[in-house]
N, CA, C and O atoms as a Tripos MOL2 file, in Angstrom:
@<TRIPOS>MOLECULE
protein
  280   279    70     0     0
PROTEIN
NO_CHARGES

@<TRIPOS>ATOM
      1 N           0.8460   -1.1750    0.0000 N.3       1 UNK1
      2 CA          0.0000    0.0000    0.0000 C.3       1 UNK1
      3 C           0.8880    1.2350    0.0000 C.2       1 UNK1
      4 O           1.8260    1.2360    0.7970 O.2       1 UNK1
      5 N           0.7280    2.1860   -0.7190 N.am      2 UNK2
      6 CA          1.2770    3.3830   -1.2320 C.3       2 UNK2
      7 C           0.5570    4.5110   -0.4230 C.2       2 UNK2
      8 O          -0.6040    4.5860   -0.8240 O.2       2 UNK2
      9 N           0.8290    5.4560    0.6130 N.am      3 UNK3
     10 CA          0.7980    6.3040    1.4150 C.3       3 UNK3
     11 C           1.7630    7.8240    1.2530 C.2       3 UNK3
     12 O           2.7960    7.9970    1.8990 O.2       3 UNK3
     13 N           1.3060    8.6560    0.4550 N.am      4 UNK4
     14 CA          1.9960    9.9980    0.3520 C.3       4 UNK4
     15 C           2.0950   10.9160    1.6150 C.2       4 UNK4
     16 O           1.1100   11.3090    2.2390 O.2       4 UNK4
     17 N           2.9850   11.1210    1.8260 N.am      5 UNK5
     18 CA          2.5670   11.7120    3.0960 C.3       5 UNK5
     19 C           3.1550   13.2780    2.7340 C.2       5 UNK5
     20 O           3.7940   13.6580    1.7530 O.2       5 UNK5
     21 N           2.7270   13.9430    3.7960 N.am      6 UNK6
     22 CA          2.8150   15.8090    3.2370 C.3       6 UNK6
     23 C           4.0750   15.9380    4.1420 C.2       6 UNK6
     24 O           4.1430   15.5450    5.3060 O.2       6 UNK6
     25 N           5.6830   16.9300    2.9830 N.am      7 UNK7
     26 CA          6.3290   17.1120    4.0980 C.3       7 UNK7
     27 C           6.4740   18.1870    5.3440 C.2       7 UNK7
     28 O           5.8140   19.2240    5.2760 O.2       7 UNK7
     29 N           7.2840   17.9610    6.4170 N.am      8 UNK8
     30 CA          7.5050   18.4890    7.6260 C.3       8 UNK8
     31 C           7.7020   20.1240    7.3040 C.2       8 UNK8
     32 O           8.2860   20.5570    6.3100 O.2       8 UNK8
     33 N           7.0700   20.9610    8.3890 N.am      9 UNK9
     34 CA          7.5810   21.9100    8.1180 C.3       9 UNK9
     35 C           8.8290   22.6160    8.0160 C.2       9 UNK9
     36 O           9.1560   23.6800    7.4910 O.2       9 UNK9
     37 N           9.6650   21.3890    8.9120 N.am     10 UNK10
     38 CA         11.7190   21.9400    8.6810 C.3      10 UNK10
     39 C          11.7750   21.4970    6.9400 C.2      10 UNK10
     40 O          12.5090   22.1970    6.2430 O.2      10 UNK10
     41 N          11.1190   20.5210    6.3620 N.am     11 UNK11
     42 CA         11.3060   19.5900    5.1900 C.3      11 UNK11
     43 C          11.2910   20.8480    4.3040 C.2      11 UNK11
     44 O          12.2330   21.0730    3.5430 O.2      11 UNK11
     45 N           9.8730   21.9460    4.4260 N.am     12 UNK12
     46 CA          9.3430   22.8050    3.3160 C.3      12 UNK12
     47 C          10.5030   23.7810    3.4790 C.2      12 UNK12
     48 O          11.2120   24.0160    2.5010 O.2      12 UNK12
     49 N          10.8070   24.5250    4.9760 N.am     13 UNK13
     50 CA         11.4850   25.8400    4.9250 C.3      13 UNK13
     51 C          12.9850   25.4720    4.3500 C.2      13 UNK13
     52 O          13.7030   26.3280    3.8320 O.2      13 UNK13
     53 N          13.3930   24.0040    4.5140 N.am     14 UNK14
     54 CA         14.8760   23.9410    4.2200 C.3      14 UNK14
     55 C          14.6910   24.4350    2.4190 C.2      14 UNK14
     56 O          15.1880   25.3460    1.7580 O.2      14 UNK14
     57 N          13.7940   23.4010    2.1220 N.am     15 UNK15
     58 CA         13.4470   23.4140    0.5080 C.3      15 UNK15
     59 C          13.4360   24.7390    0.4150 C.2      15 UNK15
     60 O          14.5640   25.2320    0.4430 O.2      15 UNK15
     61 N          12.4920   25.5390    0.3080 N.am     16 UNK16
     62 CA         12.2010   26.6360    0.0120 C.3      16 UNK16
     63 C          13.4150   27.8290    0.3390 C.2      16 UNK16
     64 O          13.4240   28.8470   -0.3540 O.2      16 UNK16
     65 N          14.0990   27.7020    1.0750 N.am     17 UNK17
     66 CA         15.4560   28.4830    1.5110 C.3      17 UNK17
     67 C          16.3860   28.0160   -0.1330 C.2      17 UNK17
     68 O          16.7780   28.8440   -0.9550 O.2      17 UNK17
     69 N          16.5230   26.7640   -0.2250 N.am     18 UNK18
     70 CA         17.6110   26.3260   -1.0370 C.3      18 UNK18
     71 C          17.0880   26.6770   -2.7070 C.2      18 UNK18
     72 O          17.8090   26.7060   -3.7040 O.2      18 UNK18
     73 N          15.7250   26.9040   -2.6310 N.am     19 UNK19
     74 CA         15.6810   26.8070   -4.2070 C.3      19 UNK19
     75 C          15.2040   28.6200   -4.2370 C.2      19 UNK19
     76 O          15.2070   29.3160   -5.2520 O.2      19 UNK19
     77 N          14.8720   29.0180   -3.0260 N.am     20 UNK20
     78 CA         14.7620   30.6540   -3.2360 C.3      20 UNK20
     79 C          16.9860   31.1400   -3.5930 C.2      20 UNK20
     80 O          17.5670   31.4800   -4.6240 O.2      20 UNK20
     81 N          17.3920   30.9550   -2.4490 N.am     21 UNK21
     82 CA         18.7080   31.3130   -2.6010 C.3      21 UNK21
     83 C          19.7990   30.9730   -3.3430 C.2      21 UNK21
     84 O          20.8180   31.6600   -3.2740 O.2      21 UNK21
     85 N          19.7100   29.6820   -4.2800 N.am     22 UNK22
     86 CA         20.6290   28.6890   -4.9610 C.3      22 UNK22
     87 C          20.1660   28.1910   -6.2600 C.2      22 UNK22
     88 O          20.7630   27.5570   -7.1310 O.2      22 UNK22
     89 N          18.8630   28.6600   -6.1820 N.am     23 UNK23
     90 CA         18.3730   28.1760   -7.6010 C.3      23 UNK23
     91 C          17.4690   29.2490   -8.5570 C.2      23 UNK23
     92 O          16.6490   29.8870   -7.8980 O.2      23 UNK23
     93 N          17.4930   29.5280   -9.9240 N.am     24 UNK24
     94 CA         17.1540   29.9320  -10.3300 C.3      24 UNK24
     95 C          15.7920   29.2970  -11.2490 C.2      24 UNK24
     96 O          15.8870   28.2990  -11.9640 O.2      24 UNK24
     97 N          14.2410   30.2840  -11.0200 N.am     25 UNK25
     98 CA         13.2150   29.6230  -11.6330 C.3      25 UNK25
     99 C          13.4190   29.9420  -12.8220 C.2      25 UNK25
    100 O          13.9560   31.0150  -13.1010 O.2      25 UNK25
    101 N          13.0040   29.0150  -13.7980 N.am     26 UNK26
    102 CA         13.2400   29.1110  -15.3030 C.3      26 UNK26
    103 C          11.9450   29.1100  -15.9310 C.2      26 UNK26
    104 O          11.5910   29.9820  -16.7250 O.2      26 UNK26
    105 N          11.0210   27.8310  -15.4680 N.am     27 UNK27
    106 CA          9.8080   27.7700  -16.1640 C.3      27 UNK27
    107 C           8.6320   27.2090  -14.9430 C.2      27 UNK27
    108 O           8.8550   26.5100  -13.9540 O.2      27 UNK27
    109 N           7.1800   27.8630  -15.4790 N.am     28 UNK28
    110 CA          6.6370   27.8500  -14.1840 C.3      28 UNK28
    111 C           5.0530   26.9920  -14.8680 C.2      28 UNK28
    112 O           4.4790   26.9850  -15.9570 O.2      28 UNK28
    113 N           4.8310   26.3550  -13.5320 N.am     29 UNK29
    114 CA          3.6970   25.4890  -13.4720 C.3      29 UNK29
    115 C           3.2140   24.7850  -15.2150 C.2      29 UNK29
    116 O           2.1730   24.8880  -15.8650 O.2      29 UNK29
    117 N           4.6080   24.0410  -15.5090 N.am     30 UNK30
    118 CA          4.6100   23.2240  -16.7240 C.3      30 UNK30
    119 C           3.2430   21.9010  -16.8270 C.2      30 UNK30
    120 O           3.2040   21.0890  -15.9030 O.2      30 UNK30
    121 N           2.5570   21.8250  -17.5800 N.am     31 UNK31
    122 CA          1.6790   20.8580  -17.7660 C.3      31 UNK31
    123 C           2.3230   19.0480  -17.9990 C.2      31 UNK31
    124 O           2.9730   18.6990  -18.9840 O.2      31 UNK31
    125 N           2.0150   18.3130  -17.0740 N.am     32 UNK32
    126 CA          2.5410   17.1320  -17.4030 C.3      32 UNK32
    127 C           2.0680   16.0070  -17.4110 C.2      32 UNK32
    128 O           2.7200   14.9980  -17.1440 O.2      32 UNK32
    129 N           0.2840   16.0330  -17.8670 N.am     33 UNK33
    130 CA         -0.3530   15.1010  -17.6600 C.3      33 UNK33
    131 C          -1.5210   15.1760  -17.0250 C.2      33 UNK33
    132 O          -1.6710   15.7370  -15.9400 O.2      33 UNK33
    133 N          -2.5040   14.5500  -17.7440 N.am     34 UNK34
    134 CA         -4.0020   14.2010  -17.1180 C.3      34 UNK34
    135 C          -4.0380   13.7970  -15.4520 C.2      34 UNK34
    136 O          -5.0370   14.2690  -14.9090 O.2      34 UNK34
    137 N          -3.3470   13.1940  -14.7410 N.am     35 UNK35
    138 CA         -3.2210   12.3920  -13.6850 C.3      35 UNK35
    139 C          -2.3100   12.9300  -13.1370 C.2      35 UNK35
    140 O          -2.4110   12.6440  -11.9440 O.2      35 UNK35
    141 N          -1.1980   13.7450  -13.3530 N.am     36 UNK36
    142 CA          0.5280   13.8030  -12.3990 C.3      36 UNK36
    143 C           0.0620   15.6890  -12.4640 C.2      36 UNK36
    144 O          -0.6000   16.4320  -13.1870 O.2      36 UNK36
    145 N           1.0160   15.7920  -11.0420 N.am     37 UNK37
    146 CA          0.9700   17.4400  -10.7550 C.3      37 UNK37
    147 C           1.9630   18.4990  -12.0830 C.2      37 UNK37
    148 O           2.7510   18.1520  -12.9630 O.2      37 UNK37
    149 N           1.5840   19.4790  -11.7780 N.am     38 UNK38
    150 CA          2.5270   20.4530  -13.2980 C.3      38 UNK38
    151 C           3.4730   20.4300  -12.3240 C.2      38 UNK38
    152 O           3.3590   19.9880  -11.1810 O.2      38 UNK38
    153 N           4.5740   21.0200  -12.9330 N.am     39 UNK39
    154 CA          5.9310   20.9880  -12.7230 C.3      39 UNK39
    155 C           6.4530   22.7120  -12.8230 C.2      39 UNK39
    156 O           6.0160   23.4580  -13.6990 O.2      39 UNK39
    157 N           7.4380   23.1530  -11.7780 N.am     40 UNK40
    158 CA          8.4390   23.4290  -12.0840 C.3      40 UNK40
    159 C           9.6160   23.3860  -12.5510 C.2      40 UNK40
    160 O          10.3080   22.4090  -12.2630 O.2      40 UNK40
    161 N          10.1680   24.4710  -13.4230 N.am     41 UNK41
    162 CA         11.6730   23.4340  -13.8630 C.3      41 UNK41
    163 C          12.8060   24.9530  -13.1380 C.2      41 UNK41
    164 O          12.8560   26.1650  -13.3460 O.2      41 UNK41
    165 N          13.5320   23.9840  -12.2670 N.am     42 UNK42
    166 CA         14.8230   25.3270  -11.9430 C.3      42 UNK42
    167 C          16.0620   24.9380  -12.5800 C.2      42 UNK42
    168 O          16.1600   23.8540  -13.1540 O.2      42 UNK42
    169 N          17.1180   25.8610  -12.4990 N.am     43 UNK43
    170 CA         18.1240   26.4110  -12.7570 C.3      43 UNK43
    171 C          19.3840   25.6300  -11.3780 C.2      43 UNK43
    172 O          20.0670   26.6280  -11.1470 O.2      43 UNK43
    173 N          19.7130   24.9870  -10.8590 N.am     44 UNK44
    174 CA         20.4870   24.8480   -9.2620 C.3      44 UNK44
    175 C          22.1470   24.7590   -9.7360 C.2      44 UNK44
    176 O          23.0970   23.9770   -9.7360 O.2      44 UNK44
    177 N          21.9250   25.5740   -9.9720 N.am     45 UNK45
    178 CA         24.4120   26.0220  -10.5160 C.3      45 UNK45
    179 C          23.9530   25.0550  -11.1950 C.2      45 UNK45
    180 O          24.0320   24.0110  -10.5470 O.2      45 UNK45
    181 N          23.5250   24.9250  -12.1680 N.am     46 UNK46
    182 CA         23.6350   24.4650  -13.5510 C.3      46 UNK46
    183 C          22.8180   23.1170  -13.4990 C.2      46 UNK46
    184 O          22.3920   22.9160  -14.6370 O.2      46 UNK46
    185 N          22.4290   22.1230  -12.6490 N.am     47 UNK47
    186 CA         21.6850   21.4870  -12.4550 C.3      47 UNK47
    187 C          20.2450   21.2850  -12.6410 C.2      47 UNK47
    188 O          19.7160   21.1840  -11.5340 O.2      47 UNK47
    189 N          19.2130   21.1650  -13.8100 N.am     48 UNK48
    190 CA         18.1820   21.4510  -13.9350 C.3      48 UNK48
    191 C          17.5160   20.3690  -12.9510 C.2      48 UNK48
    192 O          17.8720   19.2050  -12.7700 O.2      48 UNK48
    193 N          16.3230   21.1570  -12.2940 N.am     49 UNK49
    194 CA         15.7390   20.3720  -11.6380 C.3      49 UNK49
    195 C          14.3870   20.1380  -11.2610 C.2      49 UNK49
    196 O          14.0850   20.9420  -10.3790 O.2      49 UNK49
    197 N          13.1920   19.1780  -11.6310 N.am     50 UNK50
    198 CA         11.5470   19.7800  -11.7330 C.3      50 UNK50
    199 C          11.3440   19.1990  -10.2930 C.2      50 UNK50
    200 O          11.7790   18.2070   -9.7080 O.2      50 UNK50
    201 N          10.4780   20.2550   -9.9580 N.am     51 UNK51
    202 CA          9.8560   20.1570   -9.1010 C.3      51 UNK51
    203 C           8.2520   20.2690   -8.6970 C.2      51 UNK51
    204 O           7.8420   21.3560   -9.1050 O.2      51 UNK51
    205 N           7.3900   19.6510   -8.1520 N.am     52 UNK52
    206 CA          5.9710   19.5370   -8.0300 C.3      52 UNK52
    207 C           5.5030   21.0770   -8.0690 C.2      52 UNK52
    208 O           6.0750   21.6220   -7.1240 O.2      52 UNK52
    209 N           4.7690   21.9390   -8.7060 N.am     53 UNK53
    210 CA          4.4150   23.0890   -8.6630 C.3      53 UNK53
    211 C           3.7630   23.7210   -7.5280 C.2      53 UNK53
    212 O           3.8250   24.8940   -7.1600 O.2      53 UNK53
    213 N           2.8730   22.3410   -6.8430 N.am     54 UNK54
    214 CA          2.5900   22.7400   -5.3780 C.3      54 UNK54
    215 C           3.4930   22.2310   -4.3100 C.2      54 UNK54
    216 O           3.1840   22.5000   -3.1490 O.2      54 UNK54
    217 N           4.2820   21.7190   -4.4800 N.am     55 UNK55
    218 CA          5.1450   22.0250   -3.1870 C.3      55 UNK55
    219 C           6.0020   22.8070   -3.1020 C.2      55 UNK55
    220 O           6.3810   23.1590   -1.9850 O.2      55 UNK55
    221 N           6.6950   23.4330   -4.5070 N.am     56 UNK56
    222 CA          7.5370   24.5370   -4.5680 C.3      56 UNK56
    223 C           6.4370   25.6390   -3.8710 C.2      56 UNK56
    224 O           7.0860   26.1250   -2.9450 O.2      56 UNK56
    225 N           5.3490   26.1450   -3.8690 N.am     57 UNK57
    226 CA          5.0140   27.2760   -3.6170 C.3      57 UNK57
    227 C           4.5020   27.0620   -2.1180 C.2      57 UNK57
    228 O           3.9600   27.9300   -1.4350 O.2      57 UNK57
    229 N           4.7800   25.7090   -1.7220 N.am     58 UNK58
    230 CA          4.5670   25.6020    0.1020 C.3      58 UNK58
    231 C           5.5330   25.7340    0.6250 C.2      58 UNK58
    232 O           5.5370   26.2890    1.7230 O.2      58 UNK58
    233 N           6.7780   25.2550    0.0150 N.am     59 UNK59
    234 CA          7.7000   25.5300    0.3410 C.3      59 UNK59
    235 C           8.1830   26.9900    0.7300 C.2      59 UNK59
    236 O           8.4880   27.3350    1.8720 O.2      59 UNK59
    237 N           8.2040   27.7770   -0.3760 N.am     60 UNK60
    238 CA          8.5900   29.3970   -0.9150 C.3      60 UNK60
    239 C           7.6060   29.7680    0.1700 C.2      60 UNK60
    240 O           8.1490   29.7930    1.2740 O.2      60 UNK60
    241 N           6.5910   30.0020    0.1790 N.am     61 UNK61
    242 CA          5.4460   30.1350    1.4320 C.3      61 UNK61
    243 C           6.1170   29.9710    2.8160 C.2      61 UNK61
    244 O           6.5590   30.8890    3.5060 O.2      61 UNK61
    245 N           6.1210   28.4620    3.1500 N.am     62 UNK62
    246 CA          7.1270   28.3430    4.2840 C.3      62 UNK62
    247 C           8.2350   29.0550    4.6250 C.2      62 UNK62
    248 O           8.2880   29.5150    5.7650 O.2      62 UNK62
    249 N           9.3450   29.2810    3.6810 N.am     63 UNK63
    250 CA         10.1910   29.4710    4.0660 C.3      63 UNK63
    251 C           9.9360   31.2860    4.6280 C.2      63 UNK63
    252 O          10.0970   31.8020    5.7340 O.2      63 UNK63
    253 N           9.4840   31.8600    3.3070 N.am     64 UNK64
    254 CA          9.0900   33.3410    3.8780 C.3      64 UNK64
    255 C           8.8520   33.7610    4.8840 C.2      64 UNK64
    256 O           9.5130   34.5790    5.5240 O.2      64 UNK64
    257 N           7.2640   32.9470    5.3340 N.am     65 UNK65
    258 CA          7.0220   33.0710    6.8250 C.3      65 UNK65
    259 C           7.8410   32.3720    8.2310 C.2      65 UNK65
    260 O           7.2790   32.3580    9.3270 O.2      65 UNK65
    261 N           8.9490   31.9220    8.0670 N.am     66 UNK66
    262 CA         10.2140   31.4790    8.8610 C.3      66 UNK66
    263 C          11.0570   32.6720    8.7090 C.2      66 UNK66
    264 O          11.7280   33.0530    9.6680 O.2      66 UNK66
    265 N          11.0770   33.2210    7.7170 N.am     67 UNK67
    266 CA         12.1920   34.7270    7.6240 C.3      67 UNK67
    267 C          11.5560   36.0460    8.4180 C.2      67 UNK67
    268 O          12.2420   36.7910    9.1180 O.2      67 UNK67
    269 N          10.0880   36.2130    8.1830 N.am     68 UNK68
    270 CA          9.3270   37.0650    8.6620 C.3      68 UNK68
    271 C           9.6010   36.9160   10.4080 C.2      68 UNK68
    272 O           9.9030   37.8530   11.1470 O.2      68 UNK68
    273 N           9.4350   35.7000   10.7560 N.am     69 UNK69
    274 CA          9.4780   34.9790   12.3740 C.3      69 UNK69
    275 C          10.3300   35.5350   12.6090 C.2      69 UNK69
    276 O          10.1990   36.4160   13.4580 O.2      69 UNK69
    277 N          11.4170   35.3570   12.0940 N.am     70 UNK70
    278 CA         12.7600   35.6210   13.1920 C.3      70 UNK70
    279 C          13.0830   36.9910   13.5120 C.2      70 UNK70
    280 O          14.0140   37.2440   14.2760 O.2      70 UNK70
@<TRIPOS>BOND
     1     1     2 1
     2     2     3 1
     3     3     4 2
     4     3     5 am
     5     5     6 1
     6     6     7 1
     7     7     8 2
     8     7     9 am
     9     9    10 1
    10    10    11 1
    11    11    12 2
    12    11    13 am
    13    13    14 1
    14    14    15 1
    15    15    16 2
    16    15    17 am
    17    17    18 1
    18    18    19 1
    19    19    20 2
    20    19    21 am
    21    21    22 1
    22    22    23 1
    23    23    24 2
    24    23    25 am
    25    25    26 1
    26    26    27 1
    27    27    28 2
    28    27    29 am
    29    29    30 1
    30    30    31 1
    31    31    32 2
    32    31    33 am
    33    33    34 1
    34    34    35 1
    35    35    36 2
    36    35    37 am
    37    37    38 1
    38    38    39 1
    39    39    40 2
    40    39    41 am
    41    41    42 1
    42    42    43 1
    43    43    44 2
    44    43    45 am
    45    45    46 1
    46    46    47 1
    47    47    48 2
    48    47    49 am
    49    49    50 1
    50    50    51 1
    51    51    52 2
    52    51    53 am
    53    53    54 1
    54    54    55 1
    55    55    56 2
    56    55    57 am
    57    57    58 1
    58    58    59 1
    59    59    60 2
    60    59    61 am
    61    61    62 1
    62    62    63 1
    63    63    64 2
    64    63    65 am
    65    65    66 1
    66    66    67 1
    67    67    68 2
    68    67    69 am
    69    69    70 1
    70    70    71 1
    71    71    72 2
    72    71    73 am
    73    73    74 1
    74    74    75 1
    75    75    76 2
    76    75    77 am
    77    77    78 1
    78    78    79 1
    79    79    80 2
    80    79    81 am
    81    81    82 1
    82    82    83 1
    83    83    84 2
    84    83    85 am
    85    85    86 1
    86    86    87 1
    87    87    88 2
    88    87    89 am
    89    89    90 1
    90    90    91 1
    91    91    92 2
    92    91    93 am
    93    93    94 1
    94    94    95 1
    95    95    96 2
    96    95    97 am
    97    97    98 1
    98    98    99 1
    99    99   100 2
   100    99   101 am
   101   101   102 1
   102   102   103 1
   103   103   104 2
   104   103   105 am
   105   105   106 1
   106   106   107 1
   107   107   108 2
   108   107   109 am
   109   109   110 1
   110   110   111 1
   111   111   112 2
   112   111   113 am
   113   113   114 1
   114   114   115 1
   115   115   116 2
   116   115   117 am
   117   117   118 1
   118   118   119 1
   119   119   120 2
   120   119   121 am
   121   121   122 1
   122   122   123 1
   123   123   124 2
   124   123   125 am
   125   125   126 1
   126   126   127 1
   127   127   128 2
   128   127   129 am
   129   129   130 1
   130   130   131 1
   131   131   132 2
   132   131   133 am
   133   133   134 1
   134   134   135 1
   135   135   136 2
   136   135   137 am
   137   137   138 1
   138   138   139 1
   139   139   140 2
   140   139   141 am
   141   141   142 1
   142   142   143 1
   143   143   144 2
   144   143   145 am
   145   145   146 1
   146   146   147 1
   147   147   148 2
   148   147   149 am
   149   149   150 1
   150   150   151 1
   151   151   152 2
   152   151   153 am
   153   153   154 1
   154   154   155 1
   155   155   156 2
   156   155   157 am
   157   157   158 1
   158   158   159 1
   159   159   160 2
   160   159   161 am
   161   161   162 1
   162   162   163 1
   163   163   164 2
   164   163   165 am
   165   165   166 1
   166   166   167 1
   167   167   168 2
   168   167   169 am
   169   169   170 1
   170   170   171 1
   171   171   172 2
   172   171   173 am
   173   173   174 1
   174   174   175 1
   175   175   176 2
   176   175   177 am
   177   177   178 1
   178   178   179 1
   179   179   180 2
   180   179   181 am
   181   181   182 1
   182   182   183 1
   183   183   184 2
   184   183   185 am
   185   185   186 1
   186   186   187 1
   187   187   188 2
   188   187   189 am
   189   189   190 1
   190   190   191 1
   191   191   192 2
   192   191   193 am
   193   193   194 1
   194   194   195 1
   195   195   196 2
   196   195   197 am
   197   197   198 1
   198   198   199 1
   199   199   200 2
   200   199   201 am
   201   201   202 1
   202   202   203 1
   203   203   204 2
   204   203   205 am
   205   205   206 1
   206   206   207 1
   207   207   208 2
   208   207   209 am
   209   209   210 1
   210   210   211 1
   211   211   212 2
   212   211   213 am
   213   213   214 1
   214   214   215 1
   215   215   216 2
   216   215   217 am
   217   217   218 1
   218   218   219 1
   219   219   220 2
   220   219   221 am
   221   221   222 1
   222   222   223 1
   223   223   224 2
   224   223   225 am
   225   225   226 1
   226   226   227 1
   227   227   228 2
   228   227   229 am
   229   229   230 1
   230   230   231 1
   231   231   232 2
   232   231   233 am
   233   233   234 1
   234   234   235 1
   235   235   236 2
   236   235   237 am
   237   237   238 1
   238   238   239 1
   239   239   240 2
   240   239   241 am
   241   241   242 1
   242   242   243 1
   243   243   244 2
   244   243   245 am
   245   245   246 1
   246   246   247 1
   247   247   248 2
   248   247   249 am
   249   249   250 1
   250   250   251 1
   251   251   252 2
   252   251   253 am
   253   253   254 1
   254   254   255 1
   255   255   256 2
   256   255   257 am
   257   257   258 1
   258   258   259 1
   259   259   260 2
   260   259   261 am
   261   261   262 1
   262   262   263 1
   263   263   264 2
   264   263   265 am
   265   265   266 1
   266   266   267 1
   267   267   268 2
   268   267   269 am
   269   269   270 1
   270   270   271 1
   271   271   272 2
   272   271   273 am
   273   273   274 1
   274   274   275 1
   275   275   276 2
   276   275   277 am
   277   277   278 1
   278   278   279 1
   279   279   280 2
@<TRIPOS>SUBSTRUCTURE
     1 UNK1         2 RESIDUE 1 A UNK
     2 UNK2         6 RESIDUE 1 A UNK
     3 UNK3        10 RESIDUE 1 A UNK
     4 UNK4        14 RESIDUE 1 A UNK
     5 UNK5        18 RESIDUE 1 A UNK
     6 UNK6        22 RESIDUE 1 A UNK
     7 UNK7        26 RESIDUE 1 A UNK
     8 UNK8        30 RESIDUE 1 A UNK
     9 UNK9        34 RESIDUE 1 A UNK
    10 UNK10       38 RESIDUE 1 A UNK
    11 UNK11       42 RESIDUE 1 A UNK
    12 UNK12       46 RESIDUE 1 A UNK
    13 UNK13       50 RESIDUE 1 A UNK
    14 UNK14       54 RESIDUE 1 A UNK
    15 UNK15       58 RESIDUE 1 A UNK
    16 UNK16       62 RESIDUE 1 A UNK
    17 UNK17       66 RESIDUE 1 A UNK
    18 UNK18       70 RESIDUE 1 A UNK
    19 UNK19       74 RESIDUE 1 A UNK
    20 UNK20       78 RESIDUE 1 A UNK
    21 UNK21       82 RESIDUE 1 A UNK
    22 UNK22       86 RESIDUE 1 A UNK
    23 UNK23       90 RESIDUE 1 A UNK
    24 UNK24       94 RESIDUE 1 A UNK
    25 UNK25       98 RESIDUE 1 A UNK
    26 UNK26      102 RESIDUE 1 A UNK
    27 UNK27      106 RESIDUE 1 A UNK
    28 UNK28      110 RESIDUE 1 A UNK
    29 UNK29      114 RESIDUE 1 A UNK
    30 UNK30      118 RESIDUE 1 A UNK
    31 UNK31      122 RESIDUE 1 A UNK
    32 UNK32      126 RESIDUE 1 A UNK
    33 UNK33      130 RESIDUE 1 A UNK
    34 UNK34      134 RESIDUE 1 A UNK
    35 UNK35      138 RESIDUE 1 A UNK
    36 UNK36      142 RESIDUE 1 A UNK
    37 UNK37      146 RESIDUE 1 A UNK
    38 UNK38      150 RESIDUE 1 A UNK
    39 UNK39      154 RESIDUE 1 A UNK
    40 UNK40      158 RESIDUE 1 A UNK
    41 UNK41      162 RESIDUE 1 A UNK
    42 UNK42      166 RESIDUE 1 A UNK
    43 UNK43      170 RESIDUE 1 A UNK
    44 UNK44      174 RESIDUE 1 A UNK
    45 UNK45      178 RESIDUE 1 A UNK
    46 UNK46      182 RESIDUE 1 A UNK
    47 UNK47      186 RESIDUE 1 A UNK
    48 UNK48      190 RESIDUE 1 A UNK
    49 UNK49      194 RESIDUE 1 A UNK
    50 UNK50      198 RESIDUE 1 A UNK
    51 UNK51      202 RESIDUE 1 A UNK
    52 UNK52      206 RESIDUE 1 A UNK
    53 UNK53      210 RESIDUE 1 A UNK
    54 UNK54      214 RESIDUE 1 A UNK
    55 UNK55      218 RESIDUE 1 A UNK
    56 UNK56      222 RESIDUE 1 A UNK
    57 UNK57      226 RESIDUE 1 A UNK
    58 UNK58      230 RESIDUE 1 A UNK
    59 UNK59      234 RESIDUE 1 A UNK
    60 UNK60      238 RESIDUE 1 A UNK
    61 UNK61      242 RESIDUE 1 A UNK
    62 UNK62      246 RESIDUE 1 A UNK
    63 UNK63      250 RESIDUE 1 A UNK
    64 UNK64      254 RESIDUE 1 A UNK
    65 UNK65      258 RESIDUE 1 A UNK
    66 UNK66      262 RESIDUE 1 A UNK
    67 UNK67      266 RESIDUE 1 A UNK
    68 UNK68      270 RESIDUE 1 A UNK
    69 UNK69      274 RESIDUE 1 A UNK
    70 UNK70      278 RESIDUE 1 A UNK
């Protein structure tokens, strides 16, 4: 049995720190299918890398409101 689970909030702010500060967005909320989430595609020092379109923006979300906190 297959169980997705949603990640942690250290999981989102680390994410969202590393792809706000280290990565550059290139292309946004790419279409990839009847069934699968759209995609981001980044830039990471030369490393292209897709990412789920909604967790990049929980992430970016997260992390903001962790910068605002402190």
């Amino acid at each position: 049995m297959y169980k997705e689970s949603l990640p942690s909030d250290d999981d989102l702010i680390r994410d969202g720190k590393y792809w706000s500060t280290d990565c550059t967005l290139k292309e946004v909320d790419i279409p990839t299918g009847f069934l699968t989430s759209n995609i981001n595609r980044l830039d990471c020092s030369g490393i292209v890398v897709n990412v789920a379109t909604d967790r990049y923006d929980m992430a970016i979300s997260a992390y903001d409101k962790s910068k605002n906190q402190e």
